[in-house]
C-alpha positions in Angstrom: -2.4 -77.5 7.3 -4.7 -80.1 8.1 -8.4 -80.0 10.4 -8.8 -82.1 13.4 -9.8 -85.5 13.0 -13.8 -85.9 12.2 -15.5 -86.1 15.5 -19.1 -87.4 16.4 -19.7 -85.6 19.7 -20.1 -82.3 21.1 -17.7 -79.3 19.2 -16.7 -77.9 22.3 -17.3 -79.1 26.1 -16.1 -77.0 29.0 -16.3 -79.0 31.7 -15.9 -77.7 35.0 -14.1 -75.1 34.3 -11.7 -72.6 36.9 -9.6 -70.1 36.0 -7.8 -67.6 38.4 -5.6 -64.4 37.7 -2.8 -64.2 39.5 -1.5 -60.8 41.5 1.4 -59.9 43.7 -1.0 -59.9 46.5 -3.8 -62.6 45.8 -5.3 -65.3 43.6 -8.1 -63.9 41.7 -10.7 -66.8 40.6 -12.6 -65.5 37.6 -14.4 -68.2 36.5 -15.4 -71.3 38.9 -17.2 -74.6 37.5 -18.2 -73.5 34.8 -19.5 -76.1 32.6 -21.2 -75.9 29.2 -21.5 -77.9 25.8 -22.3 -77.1 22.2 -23.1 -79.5 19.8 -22.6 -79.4 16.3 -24.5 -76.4 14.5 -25.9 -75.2 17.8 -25.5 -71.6 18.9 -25.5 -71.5 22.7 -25.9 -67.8 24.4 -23.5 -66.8 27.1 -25.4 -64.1 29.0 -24.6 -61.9 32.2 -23.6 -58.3 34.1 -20.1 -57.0 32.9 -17.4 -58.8 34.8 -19.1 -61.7 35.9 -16.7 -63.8 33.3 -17.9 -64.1 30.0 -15.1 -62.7 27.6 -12.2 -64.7 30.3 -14.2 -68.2 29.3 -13.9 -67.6 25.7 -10.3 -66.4 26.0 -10.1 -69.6 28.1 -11.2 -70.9 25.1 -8.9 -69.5 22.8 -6.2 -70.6 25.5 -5.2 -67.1 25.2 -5.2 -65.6 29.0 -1.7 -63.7 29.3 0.8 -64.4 32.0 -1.2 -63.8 34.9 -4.7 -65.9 33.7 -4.3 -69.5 34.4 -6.8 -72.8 34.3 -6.5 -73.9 37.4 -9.1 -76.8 37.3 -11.4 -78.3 35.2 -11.0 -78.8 31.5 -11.6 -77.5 27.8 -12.2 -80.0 25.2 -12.5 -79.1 21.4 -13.5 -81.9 19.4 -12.7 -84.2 22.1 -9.2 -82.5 22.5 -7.8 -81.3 25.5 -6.6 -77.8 24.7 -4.7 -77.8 27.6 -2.7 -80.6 26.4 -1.9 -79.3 22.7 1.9 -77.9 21.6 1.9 -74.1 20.8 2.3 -74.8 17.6 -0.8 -77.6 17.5 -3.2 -74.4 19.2 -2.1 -72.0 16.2 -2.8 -74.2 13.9 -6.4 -74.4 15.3 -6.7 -70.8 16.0 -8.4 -68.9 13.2 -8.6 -72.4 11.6 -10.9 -74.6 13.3 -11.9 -71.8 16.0 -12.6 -68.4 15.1 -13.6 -65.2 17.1 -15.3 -62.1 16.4 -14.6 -59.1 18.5 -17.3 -55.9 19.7 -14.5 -53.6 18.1 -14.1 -54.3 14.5 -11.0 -52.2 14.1 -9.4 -53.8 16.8 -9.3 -57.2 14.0 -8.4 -55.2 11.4 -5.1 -54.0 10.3 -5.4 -50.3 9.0 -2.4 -50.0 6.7 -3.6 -52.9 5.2 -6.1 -53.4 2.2 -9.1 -55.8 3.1 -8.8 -58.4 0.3 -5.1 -58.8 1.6 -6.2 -59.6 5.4 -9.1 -61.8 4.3 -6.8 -63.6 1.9 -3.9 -63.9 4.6 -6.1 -66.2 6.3 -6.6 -69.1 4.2 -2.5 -68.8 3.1 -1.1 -68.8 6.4 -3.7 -72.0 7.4 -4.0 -73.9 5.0 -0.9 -72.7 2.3 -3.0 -72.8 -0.7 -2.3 -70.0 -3.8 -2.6 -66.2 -2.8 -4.6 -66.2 -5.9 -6.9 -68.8 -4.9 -7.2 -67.3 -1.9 -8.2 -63.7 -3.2 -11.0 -65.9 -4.8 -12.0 -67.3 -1.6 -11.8 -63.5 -0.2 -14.3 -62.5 -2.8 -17.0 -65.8 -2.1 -16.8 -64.7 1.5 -17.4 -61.1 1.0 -20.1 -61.8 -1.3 -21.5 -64.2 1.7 -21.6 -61.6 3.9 -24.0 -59.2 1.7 -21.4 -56.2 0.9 -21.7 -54.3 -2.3 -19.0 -54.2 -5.1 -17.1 -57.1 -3.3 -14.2 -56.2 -5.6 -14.4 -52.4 -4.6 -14.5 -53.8 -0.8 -10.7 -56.1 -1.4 -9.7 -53.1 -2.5 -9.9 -50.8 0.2 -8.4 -49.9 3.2 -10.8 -50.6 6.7 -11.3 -47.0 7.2 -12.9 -46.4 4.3 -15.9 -48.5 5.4 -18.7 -47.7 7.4 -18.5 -49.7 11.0 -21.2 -52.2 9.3 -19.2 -53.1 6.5 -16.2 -53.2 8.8 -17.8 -55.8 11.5 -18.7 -57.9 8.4 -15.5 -58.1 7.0 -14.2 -59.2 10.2 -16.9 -62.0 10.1 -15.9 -63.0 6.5 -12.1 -63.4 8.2 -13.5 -65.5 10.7 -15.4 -67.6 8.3 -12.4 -67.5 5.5 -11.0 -71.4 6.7 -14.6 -72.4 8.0 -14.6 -73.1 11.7 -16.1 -75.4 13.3 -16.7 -72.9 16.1 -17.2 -69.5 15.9 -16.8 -67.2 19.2 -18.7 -64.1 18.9 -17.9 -61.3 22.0 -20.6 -59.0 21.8 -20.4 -58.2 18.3 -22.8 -55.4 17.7 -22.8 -53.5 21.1 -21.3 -50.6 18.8 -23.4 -50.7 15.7 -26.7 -49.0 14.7 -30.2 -51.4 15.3 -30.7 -51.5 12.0 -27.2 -52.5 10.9 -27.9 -55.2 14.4 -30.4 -56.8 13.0 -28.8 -56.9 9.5 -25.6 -58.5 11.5 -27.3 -60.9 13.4 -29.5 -62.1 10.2 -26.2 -62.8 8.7 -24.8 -64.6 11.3 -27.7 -67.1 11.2 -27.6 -67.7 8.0 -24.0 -67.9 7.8 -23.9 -70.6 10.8 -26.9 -73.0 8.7 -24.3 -72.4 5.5 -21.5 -73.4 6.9 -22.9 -75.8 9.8 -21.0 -73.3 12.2 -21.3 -74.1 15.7 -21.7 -70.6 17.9 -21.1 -69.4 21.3 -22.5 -66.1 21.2 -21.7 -63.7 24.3 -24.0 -60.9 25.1 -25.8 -58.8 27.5 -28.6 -57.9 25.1 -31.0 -61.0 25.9 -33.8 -59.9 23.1 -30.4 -60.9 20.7 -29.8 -64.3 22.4 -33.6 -65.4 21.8 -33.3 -64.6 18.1 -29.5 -65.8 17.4 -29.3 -68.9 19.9 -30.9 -72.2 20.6 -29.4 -72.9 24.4 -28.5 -70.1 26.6 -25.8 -69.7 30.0 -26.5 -67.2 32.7 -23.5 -66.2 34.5 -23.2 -64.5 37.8 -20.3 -63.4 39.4 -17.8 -66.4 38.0 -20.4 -68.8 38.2 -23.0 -70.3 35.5 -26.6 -69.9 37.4 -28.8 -71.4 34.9 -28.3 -73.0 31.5 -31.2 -74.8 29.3 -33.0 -74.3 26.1 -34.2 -70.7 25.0 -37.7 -71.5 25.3 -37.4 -72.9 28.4 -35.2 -70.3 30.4 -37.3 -67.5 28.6 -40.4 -68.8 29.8 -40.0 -70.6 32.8 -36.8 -68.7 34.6 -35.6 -71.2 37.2 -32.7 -69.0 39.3 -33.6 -65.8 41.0 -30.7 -63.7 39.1 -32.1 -64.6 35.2 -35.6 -63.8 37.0 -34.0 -60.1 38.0 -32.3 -59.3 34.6 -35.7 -60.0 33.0 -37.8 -57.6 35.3 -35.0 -54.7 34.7 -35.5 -54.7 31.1 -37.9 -52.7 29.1 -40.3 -55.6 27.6 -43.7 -54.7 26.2 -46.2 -53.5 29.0 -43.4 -51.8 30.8 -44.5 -48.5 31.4 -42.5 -45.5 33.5 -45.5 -44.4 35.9 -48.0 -48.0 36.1 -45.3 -50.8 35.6 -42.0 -49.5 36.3 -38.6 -51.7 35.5 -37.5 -53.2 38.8 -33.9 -52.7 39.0 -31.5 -55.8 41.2 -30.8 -54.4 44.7 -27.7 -53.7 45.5 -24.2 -54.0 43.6 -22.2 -56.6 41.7 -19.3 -58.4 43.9 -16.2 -58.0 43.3 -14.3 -61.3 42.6 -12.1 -61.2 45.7 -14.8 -59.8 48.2 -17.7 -62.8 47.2 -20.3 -63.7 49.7 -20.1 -67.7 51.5 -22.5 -69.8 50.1 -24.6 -68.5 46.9 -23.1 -65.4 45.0 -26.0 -63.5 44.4 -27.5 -64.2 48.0 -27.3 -60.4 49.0 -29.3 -59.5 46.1 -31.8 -61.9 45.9 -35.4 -61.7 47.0 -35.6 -65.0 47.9 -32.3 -65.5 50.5 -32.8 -67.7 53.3 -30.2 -66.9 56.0 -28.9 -70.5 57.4 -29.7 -72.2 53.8 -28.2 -70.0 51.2 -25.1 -69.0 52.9 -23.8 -72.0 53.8 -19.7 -72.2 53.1 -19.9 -75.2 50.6 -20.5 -74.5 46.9 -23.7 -74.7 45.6 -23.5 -77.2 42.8 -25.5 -76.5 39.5 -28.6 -78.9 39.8 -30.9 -80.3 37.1 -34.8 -78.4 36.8 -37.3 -80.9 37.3 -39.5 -81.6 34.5 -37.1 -80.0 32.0 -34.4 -81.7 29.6 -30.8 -80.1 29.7 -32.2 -76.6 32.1 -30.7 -76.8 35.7 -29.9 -73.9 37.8 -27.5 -72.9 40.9 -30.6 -72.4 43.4 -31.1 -74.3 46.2 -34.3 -72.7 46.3 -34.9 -73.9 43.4 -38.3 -76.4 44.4 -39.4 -73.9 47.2 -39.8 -70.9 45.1 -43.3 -70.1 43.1 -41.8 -68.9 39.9 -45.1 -67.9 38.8 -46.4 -65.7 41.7 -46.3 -62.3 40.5 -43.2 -60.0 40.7 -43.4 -57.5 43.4 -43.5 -54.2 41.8 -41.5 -50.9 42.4 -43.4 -47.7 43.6 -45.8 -46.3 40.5 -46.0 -42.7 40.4 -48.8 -40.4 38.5 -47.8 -38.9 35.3 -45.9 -35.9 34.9 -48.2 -33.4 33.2 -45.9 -31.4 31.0 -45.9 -27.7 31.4 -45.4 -24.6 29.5 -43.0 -25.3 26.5 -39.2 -24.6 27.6 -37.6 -24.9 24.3 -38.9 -24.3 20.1 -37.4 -25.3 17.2 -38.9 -23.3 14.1 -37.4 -24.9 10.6 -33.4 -25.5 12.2 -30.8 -25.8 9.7 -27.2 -27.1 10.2 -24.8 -26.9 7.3 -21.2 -27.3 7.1 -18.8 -26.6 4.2 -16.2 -28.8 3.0 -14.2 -29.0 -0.1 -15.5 -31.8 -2.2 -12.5 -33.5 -2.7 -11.0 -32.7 1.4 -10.1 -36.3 2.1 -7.5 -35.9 -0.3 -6.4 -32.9 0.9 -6.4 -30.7 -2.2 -8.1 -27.5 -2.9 -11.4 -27.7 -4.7 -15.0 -26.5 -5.1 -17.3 -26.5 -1.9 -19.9 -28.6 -0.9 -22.5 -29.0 2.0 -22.7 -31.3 4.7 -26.3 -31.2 5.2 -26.4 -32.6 9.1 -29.9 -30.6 10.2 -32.8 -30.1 7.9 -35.8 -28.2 8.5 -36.2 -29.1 12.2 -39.1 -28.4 13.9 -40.8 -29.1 17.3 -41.3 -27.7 20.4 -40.2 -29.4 24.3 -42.2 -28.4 27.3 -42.1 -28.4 31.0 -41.1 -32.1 32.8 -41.8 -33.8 29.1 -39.6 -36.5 28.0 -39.0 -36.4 24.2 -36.5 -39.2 22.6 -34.9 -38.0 19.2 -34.1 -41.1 17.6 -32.1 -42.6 14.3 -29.2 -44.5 13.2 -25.8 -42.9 13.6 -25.5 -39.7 10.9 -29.5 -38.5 10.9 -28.4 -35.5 12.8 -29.2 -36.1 16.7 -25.6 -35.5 17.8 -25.3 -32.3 15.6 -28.3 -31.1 17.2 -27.1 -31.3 20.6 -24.5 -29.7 19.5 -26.0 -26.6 18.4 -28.6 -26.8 21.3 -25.5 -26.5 23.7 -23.9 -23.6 21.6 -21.0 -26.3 20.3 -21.8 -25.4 17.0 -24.2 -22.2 16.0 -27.3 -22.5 13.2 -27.0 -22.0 9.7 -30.5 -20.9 9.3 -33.4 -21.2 11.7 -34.4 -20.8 15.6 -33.9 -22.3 19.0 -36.0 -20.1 21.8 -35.7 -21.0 25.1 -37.6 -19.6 27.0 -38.7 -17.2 24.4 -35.1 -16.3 23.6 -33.1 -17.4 20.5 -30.0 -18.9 21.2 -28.9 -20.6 18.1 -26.6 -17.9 17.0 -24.8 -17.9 20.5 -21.8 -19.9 21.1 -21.6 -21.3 24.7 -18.3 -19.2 25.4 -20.9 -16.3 24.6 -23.9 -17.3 26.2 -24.5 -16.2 30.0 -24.2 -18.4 33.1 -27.9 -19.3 33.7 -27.8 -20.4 29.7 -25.5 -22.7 30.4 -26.6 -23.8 33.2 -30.2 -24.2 31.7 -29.5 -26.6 28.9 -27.1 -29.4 30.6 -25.7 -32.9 29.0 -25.2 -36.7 30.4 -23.0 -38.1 28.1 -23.1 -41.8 26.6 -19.7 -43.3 28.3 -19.4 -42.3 31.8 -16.0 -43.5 32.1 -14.9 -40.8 29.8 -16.7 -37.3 31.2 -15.1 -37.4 34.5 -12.1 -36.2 35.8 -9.6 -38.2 36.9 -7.9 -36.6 39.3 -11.1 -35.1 40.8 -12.6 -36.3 43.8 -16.5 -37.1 43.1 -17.6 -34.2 45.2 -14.9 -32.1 43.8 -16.4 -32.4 40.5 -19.9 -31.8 41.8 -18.9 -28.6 44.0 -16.8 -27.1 40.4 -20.3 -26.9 38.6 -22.0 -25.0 41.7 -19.2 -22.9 41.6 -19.4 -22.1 38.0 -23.3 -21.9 37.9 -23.0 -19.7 40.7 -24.8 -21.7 43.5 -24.5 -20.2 47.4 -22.4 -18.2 48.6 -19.9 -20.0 50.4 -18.3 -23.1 50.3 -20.1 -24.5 53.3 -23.5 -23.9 51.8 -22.1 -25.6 48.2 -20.8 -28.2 50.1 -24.3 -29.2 51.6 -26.1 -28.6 47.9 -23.2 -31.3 46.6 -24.3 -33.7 49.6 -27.5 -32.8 48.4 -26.9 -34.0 44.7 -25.6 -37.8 45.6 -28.8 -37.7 47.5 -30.9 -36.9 45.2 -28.7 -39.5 42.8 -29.0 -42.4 45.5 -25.6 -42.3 46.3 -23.9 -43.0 49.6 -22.6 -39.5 50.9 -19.4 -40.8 51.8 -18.8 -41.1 48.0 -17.5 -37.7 47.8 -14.4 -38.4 49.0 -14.0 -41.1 46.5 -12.1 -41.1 43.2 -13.9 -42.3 39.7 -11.7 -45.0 39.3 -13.1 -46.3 42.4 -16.4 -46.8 41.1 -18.6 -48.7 39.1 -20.1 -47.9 35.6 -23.4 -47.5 37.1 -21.7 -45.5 40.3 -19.6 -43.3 37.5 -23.1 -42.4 35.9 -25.2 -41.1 38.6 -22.1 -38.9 39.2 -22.6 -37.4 35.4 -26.3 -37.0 36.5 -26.1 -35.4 39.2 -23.1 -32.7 38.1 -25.8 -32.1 35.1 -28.8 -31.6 37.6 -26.5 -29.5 40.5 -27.3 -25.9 38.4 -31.0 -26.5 38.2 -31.0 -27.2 34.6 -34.3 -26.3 32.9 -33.4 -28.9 29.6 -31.3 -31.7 30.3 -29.9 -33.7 27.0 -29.3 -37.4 27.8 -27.1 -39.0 24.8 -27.6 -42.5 25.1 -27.1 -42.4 28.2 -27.7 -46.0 29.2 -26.2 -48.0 26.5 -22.8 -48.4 27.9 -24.2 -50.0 31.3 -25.4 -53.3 31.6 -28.8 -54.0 31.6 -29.8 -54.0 35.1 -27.7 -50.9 35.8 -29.8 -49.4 33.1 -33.1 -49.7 34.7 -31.5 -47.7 37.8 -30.3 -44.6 35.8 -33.5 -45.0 33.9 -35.4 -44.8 36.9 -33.3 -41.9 38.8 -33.8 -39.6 35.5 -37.4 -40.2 35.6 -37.7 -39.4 39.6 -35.4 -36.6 38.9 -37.4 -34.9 36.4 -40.6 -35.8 38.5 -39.1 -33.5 40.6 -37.8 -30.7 39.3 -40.1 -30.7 36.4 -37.1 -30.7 34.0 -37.4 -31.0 30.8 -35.5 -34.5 29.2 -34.5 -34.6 25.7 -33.4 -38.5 25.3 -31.3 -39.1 22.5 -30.9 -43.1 21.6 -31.2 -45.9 19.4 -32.7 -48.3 21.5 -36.4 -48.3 20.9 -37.0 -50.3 23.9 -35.7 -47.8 26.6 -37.3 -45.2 24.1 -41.1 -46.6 24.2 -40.6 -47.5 28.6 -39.1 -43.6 29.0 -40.6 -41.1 26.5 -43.7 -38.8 26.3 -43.0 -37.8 22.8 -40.8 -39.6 19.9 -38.7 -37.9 16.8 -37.5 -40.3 14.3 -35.0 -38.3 12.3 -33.3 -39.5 9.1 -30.4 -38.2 7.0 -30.7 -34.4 8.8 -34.9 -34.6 8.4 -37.7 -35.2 10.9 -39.3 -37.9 9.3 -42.0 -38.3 12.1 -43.0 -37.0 15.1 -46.3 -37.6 17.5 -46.4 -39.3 20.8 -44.7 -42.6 22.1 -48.4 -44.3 21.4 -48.9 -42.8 18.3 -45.4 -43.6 16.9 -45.1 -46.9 18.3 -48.8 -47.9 16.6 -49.3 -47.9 12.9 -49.6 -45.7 11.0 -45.6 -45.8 10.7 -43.4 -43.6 8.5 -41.4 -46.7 6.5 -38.4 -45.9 8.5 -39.6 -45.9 11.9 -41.2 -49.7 10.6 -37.7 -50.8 9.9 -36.6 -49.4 13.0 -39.0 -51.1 15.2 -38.7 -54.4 13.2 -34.9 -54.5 14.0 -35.1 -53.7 18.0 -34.7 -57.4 19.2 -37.1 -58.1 21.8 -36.7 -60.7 24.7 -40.0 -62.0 25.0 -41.1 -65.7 23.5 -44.5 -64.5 23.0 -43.8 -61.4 20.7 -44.2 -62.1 16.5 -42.3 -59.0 14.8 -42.4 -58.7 10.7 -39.4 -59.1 9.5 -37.7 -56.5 7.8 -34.2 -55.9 7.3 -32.9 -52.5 5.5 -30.4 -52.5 2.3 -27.6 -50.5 2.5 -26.2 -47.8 4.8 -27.4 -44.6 5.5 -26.4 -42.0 2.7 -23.9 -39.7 3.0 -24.9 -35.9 4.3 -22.4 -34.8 1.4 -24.2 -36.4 -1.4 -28.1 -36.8 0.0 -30.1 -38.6 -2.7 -32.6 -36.5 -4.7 -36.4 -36.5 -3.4 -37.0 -38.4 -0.3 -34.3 -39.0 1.9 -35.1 -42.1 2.6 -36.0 -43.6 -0.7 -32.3 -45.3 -1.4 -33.3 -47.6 1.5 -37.5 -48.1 1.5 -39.0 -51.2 1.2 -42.2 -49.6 0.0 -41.0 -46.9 -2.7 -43.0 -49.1 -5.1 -46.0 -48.3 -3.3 -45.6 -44.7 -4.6 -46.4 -44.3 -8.5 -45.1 -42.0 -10.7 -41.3 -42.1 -9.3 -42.1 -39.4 -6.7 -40.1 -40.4 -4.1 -37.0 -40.0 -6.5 -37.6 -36.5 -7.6 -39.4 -34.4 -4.7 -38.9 -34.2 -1.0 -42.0 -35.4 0.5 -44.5 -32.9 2.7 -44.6 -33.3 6.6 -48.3 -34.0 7.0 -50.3 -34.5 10.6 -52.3 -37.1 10.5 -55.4 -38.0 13.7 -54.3 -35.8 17.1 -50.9 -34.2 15.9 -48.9 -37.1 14.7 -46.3 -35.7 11.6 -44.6 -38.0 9.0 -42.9 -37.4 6.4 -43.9 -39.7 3.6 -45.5 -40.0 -0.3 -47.4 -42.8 0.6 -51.4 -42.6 0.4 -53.8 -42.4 3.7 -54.9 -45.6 2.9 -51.7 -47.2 2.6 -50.8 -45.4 6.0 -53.3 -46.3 7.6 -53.3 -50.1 6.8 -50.1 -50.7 8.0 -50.0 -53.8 10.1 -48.7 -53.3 13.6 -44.7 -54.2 13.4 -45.0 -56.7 16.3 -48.0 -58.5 18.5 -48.2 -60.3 21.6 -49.4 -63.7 21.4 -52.2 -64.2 24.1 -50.2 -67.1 25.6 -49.1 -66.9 29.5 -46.0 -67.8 30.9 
């Protein structure tokens, strides 16, 4: 089948755009005048709080908004095409062919009864009807595009035998099989590791220039926009609030909502105690309940009663003194933009206290049959998940374990909470070892010691619990008061101390938001007076400016109560802004260990560098080095010899004699109690050049 005409103007324009969904009691308008353009071999960023309409204008798009979504003004033109106006048959054609879109779940693209090389080659075939056998050649260029080893191992296999790195690239080499002109991407490495991130996002780059793909790229992570995008959108509530270059909207903000979302997230300077993350007041509108006049008026420090709630809609306006950047403000001209940001409450540092928990040399094996996926007997083999752990947690410290997905963080919460018990090794809290208890065996105020907030907050609650149902079960099991009246007031108690409206306890989970569901997770964790709280990643499913309220509430919480935080994550950003101490762990090992200055600084172990290079940061003024790590992380069943991490360093040549293949390297302190495990010399530590530096520039 043939392309679309060749066409001189923009790829795509949406031009004032509505779309509604349509219920048996009202219309629901999703999207309202909503207007944006990309050019050829532009990337444009489409940024913005979950729900306010980002993945319903790219399925707008795609014309692809079920029975109840409709366009109900306004108009989407591809290549100087009205979509609108094309045959079923005309969109398929262009679907997958001329347009292209990559979704945040990989396996959701990808057939699992199928082998890869047959998806990638169905593309072309079904398109374009050329030879399956030219097609499978086409399959192997792409895969070989997209930087995976043994392309002809890759064809060959079925999706679940990849890692979810390899599988989110071969759902980018489908999309880029016929060569679109535009590629949609829908928040395409919200599941994946930072380092497998950055590799992603370098790909997609490069990919774009190669194939002179235009992009829109949806996202809430704004430190990914400034390094994959050339324009950027801000949406709010149905609405685009500000669109202009990336320099421009980065550096001089011109709508009081992309001013918010940039003072909730952790950039450098942020600090817990001196320059706390301001999170946006209040709560996101739902679409049938918006406010007259400008959408984000009850949220916005600037509101002018009179002016800004007016009933007619505010139309998008042009930025003076700036080419393509206009904003929905009609504040716009009254507003300093550069008068400093009122700031929330500091607070004095937490000193921490006695230490609550040691670790002395933890191990964590598990034994599988080498050849189990296959389901046949055969000789044993370890699973090597923990290695050698060792550290100690005190009193009201925060101390963020951190590493891509299989170092071991999960597996040591696990045996922490008595899920799993140690192979060899100690855990004393308190003084008392607890690794060789299992939590059915382990006494109420143990359990009630060591508490968890889990990553998805949609998933730990109980649906047919009321909130303070769910609050008052834990009292009940930890053994707080002695009758329901006094439990009752310690629950109210709780959604204080978690900022929410006491009325909430009446409510039902699926009546709140993710943020809401969150704080309820929090404060079940905190309602037994737990001495060690593990948080795992327990921000990365909320947006970002719901992230700077949890954030916030754990620190106030453990100001408190002088509990003791154990922060497991991948995001460095929310792990320098939160964190007293930092463990980097690789493959089951500590690699290094010291303070959040001392880790964040050179000297770096080689894999914290990597791991700091890859956290995208959304600030115009910050240089990072550039390094992007080969390969995935090994498997715990087959560890490489030596150095754990020596498959993947960038300076194993640094080392001479081949030690880093052959013997597992010493965990030395350096200055003040910093650890890292590493071959390389003092003097090559400690000439390290810092990962990233702030240009002295202002705003």
């Amino acid at each position: 089948m043939s392309k679309l005409k060749p066409y001189d103007g923009p790829i795509l324009e949406i031009d004032q755009l509505s779309i509604s969904f349509f219920t048996r009691l009202r219309e629901i308008p999703a999207v309202m005048d909503f207007s944006v353009d990309i050019q050829p071999g532009e990337a444009v960023g489409l940024v913005g709080e979950s729900g306010c309409g980002k993945s319903t204008v790219a399925l707008g798009v795609m014309q692809d908004l079920g029975v109840n979504g409709r366009i109900v003004g306004g108009a989407v033109r591809f290549k100087g095409q009205d979509l609108s106006q094309l045959s079923p048959e005309e969109l398929r054609d262009i679907r997958g062919n001329e347009i292209a879109m990559i979704y945040q779940e990989p396996m959701a693209s990808l057939n699992p009864a199928m082998r890869v090389g047959q998806q990638l080659s169905e593309v072309p075939m079904i398109h374009e009807g050329i030879p399956q056998a030219q097609a499978r050649q086409r399959a192997l260029d792409v895969v070989r595009d997209v930087k995976l080893p043994d392309p002809e191992r890759i064809l060959r296999s079925y999706p679940h035998q990849l890692s979810g790195g390899q599988q989110q690239r071969i759902v980018i080499a489908m999309a880029l099989m016929s060569k679109p002109a535009l590629l949609i991407l829908d928040e395409p490495t919200t599941a994946l590791d930072v380092t497998v991130e950055a590799a992603v996002v370098e790909l997609v780059k490069d990919l774009g220039k190669k194939y002179g793909t235009s992009m829109l790229f949806i996202s809430h992570n704004l430190g990914l926009v400034l390094e994959t995008c050339d324009r950027i959108c801000v949406m709010y509530s149905g609405e685009a609030v500000e669109t202009g270059s990336i320099k421009d909207v980065f550096d001089q903000m011109q709508h009081p909502y992309t001013q918010a979302l940039f003072r909730s997230i952790p950039l450098p300077g942020a600090d817990k105690n001196t320059r706390p993350l301001v999170a946006i007041p209040g709560n996101f509108p739902l679409p049938h309940e918006r406010p007259t006049g400008c959408n984000f008026g009850p949220r916005c420090d600037y509101f002018a009663p009179g002016q800004c709630d007016q009933r007619a809609a505010i139309p998008m306006q042009p930025a003076k003194g700036f080419e393509r950047h206009a904003s929905r403000c009609l504040r716009m001209s009254d507003i300093d933009w550069n008068a400093p940001i009122a700031t929330a409450v500091k607070t004095t540092a937490c000193d921490p206290g006695k230490v609550v928990l040691k670790v002395d040399n933890l191990r964590k094996y598990y034994e599988v049959a080498a050849n189990a996926l296959l389901g046949a007997r055969g000789d044993k083999k370890l699973v090597k998940a923990n290695e050698c752990l060792s550290f100690e947690a005190h009193e009201g410290e925060t101390l963020a374990i951190v590493g891509e997905s299989g170092c071991g963080k999960s597996t040591f919460a696990k045996v922490l909470m008595g899920l799993e018990t140690a192979t060899d090794g100690q855990i004393l809290l308190d003084g008392r070892n607890i690794e060789q208890t299992p939590i059915n065996a382990r006494d109420t105020q143990t359990v009630a010691d060591i508490q968890m907030v889990f990553q998805n907050p949609f998933d730990t609650l109980n649906p047919s619990m009321t909130v303070g149902r769910q609050i008052l079960r834990a009292l009940e099991v930890f053994g707080h008061g002695t009758s329901h009246a006094q439990r009752h007031g310690e629950m109210m108690r709780a959604l204080d101390l978690v900022k929410l409206p006491r009325e909430f306890a009446t409510r039902m989970p699926r009546q709140l938001s993710g943020g809401q569901k969150q704080r309820v997770g929090i404060a079940r964790a905190f309602a037994g007076g737990a001495r060690i709280v593990v948080a795992d990643e327990p921000v990365s499913a909320l947006d970002v400016s719901v992230q700077a309220a949890v954030a916030d509430l754990l620190m106030d919480i453990q100001h408190d109560q002088k509990t003791t935080l154990l922060f497991i994550s991948h995001d460095l950003s929310i792990v320098r802004y939160l964190s007293d101490r930092v463990m980097v762990m690789y493959l089951g090992h500590v690699v290094e260990l010291g303070s959040t200055a001392q880790v964040f600084a050179p000297p770096y172990h080689p894999y914290t560098e990597a791991l700091l290079s890859a956290v995208p940061i959304a600030d115009t003024r910050v240089k990072k080095k550039h390094i992007v790590l080969e390969g995935d992380v090994p498997s715990a069943l087959n560890p490489p010899p030596g150095c754990p991490f020596q498959t993947r360093c960038p300076r194993k040549s640094d080392v001479p004699g081949g030690l880093c293949d052959t013997q597992l390297p010493p965990l030395r302190t350096l200055d003040n109690g910093h650890q890292i495990k590493c071959h390389l010399s003092d003097a090559i530590l400690s000439g390290m050049d810092p990962v990233f530096k702030i240009s002295p520039e202002n705003r």
